[in-house]
C-alpha positions in Angstrom: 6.1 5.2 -12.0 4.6 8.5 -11.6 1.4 8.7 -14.3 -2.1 6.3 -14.0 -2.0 4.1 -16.2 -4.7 1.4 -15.5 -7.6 3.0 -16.1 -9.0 5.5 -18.6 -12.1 8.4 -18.4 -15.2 8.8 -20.3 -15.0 12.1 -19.8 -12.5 15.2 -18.2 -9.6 12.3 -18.5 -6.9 15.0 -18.5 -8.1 15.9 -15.1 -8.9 12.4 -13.6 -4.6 11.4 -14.9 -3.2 14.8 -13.3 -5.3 14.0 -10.1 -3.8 10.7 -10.1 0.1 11.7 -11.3 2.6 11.7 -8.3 6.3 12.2 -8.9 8.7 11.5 -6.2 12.4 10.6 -5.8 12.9 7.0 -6.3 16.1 6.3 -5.1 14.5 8.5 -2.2 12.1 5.7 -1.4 14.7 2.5 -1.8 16.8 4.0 0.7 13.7 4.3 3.0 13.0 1.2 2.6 16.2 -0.4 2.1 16.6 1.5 6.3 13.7 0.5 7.0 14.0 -3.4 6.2 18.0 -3.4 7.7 19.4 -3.7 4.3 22.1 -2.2 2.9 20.4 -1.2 -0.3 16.8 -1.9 -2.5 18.2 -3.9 -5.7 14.8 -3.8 -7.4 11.7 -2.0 -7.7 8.5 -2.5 -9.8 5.3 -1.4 -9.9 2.6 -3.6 -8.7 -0.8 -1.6 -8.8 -2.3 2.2 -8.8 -5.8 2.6 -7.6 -8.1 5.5 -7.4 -5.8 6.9 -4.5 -2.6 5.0 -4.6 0.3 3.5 -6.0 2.0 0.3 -4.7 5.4 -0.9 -5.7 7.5 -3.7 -4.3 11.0 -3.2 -3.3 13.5 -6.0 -3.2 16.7 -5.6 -1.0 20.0 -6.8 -1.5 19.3 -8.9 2.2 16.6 -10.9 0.8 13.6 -9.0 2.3 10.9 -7.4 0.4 8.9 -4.3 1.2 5.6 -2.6 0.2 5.1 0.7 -0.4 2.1 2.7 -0.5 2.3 6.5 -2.1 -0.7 8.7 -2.3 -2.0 10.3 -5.0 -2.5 13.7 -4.8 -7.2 13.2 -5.1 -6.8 11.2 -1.8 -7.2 14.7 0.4 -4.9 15.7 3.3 -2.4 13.2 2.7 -0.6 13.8 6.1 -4.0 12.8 7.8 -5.0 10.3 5.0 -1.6 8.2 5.9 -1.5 8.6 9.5 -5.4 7.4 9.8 -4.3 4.3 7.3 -1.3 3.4 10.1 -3.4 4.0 13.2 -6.1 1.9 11.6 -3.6 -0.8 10.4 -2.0 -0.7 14.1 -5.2 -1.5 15.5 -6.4 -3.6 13.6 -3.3 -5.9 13.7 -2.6 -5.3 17.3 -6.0 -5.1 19.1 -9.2 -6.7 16.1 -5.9 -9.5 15.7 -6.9 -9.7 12.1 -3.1 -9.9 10.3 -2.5 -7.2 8.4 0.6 -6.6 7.1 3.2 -4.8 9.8 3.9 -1.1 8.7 7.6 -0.7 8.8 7.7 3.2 8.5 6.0 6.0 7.8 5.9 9.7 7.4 2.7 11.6 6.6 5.0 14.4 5.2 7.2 15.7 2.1 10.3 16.2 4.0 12.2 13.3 3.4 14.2 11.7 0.6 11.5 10.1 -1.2 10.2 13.7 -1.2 6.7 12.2 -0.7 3.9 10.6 1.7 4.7 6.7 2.1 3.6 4.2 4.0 6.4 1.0 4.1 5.2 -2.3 4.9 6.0 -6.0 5.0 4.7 -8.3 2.6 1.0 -9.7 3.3 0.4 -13.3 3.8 -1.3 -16.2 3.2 -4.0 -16.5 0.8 -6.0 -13.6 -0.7 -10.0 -14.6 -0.5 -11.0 -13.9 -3.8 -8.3 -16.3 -5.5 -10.7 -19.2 -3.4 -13.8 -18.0 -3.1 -15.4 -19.1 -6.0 -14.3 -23.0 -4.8 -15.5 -22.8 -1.5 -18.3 -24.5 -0.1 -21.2 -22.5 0.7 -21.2 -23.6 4.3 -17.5 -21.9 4.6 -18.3 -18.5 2.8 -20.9 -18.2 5.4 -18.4 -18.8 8.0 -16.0 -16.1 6.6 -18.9 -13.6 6.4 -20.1 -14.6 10.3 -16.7 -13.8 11.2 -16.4 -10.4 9.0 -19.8 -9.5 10.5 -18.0 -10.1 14.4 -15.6 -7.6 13.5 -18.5 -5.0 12.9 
């Protein structure tokens, strides 16, 4: 959970994985999240990605509901701003652009909690993710997705 693993460095590699290794307290997180979802516990967690600045696992709970969460690595900068920007901007974008990001279910920009950590928690996006039909669409609709990127701008 904690090391990068999906990637590798042509060069200074031992510095790139520290930048990029973040241990925190599991069971920490699944009771944040199991709270945070109004379940009694988390029952599963895996790993779904790591970028350049994060690490996003999915948490299943013993209600049925599945959460995201989103743990800095320690390159992204000020954490406690990085993660309170990423809410703000998620907030507004959901609440005020309408575009439908996924709803943050908590937060804290912080280490002083039982995941020990930064987190963001947040439901489960839906729908379908552009780039799995892109490639299929007609020319005439990518233009309307871009025309209606562009209105956002």
């Amino acid at each position: 959970f904690y090391r990068h693993t999906s990637g590798r460095w042509l060069w200074a590699e031992d510095t790139r994985l520290q930048e990029r290794y973040k241990r925190f307290n599991v069971p920490g997180l699944k009771q944040l999240a199991a709270s945070a979802s109004g379940a009694r516990s988390c029952v599963d967690i895996i790993k779904l990605a790591e970028g350049g600045f994060n690490k996003v696992f999915r948490l299943s709970m013993d209600n049925g509901a599945v959460v995201i969460a989103r743990i800095p690595n320690p390159n992204v900068g000020p954490a406690c701003k990085v993660i309170a920007s990423e809410v703000a901007t998620m907030d507004f974008v959901r609440n005020v652009v309408g575009i439908p990001v996924p709803k943050v279910l908590a937060w804290d920009g912080g280490t002083s909690n039982s995941a020990e950590s930064e987190y963001i928690l947040m439901e489960v996006a839906t729908g379908t993710q552009l780039d799995e039909v892109w490639t299929d669409m007609d020319l005439s609709d990518k233009f309307k997705v871009v025309d209606a990127l562009v209105a956002v701008q």
